[in-house]
C-alpha positions, 0 to 999 in steps of 0.5 A, spaced: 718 574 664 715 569 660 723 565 662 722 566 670 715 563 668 717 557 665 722 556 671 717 558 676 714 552 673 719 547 671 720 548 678 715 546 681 714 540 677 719 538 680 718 539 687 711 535 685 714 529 682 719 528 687 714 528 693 709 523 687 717 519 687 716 518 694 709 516 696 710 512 689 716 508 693 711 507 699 705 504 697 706 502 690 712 498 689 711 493 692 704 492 687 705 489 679 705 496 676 709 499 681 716 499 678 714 501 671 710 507 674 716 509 679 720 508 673 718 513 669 717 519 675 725 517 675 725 518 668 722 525 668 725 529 673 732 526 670 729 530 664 727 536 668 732 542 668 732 543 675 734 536 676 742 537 676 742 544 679 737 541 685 742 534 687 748 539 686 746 544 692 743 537 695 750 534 696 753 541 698 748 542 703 750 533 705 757 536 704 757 542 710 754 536 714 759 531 713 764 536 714 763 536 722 762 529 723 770 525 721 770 518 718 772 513 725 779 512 726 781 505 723 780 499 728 785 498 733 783 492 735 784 490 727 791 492 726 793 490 734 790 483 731 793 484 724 800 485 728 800 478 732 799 474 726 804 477 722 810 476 727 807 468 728 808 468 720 815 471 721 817 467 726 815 461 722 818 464 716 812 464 712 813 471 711 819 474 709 824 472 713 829 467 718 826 461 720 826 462 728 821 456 730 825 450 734 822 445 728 824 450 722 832 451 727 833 443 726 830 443 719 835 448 717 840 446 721 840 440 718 840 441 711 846 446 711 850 440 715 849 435 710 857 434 710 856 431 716 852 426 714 845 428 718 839 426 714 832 429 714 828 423 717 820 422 713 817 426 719 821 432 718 820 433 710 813 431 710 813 438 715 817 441 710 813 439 705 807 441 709 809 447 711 812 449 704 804 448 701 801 452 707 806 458 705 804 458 697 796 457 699 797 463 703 801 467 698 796 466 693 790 468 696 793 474 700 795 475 693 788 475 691 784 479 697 790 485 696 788 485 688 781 485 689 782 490 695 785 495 688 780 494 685 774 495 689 776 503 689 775 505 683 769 501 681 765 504 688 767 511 685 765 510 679 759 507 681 758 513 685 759 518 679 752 514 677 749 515 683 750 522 682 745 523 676 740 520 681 742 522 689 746 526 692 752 524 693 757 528 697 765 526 697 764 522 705 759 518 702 765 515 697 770 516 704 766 513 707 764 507 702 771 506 701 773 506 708 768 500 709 770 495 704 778 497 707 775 494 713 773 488 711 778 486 707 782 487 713 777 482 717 779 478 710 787 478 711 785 477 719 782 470 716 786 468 712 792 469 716 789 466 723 787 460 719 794 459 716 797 460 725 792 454 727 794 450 721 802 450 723 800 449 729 796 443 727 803 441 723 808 443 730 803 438 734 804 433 729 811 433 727 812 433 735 807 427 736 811 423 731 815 416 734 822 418 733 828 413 732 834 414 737 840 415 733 846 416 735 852 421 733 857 420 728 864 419 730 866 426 727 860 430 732 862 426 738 870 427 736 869 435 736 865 434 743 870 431 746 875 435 744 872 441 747 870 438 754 877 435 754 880 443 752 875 445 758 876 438 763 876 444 769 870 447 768 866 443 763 860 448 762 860 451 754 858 458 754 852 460 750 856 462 744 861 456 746 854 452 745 852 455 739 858 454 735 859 447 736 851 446 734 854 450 729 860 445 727 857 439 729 850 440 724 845 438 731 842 443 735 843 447 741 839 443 746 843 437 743 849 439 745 846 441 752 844 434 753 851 431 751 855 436 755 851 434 761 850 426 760 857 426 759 859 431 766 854 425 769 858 420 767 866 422 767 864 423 775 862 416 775 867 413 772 872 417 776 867 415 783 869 407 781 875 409 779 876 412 785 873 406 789 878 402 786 883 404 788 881 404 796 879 397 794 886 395 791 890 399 797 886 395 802 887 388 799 895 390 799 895 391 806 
């Protein structure tokens, strides 16, 4: 009897605190002598032998709660967003993959032809070089935002261990939490990666605004094309692959070897008119 008693009354102690804890909270913090006071109420119900057993049926009460109400399905929106960055930067070849921008095809194509003796013109390695510093700043950083994201986890978990001592605390509420910060680090890598897009951008306009010399083929460029159109001079129209091939061949681009197939088309016939004319001319002059 004596032990129930001493329940009983710790107990009530307890119950007593807390609602003195919550007035304290709000009238008095905001004076001097509030937080000290407020301090050492905590303090006493931490010691109370009920303290631990009462946050405990707390938070499996919040439990049961929480139960019925899910956490929110990620963000849609996000991921769709997160998507269309990331299929820009593959084309872009920032993340993992083949350069497939018209900028990065004619860089590319250029460098792996150098036994053709096509150069790379001072706009097109500042672009390289550009691009090249945008892509390591990009890593870096990503680097740094997903090493934070791994180790925001453990701490909120910790941190919510602690907060047991003095609060109910259920596992949603550390579901919960985390799932929060998951979601800003998202906003984070979205951007980042949004910022990254605007600067290629910015790069593809200044490449494409940049004054270019008209540079003529070489002799081996122009000899493999002429050959070509002379083996196919009944139908002088390269198929995509034909087209391919030679750009492939000749170190130049696809539009490259489009435009010097039509120009030359454009020419042979004039030159066959006036050859044509000629001979008109020259039979009058005979009879």
């Amino acid at each position: 009897m004596p032990e129930t008693k001493s329940s009983e009354s710790d107990l009530n102690i307890l119950l007593d605190k807390l609602k003195e804890q919550t007035k304290t909270t709000i009238n008095c913090l905001n004076k001097p002598e509030g937080e000290s006071y407020a301090l050492k109420l905590t303090c006493e119900m931490v010691n109370n032998p009920f303290y631990m057993p009462f946050l405990l049926v707390l938070a499996e009460k919040k439990q049961i709660n929480d139960s019925k109400r899910p956490l929110p399905p990620p963000q849609g929106y996000l991921l769709e967003q997160e998507l269309q960055l990331d299929n820009m930067l593959v084309r872009e070849n920032i993340i993992n993959g083949n350069p497939s921008s018209e900028y990065d095809k004619i860089c590319a194509t250029k460098i792996t032809n150098k036994e053709k003796k096509v150069q790379l013109s001072q706009a097109d390695e500042e672009y390289l070089r550009d691009k090249q510093q945008l892509s390591d700043q990009f890593h870096k950083t990503m680097m740094q935002i997903e090493g934070r994201a791994v180790e925001v986890s453990p701490i909120i978990q910790s941190l919510l261990q602690k907060h047991r001592m003095v609060r109910p605390v259920a596992p949603y509420d550390m579901q919960a939490m985390i799932w929060n910060c998951n979601k800003k680090f998202t906003n984070l890598r979205i951007e980042v990666k949004m910022q990254t897009c605007q600067a290629i951008k910015v790069l593809h306009e200044k490449l494409a605004n940049h004054p270019r010399k008209r540079r003529n083929f070489s002799k081996e460029v122009v000899q493999i094309l002429n050959d070509y159109y002379l083996e196919h001079i009944s139908d002088p129209y390269p198929s995509d692959n034909d087209k391919n091939e030679l750009a492939r061949k000749t170190g130049i681009t696809v539009s490259q070897v489009n435009n010097w197939f039509g120009n030359k088309r454009i020419r042979y016939r004039a030159q066959k008119r006036k050859g044509t004319k000629q001979e008109e001319t020259n039979e009058q002059e005979k009879v």
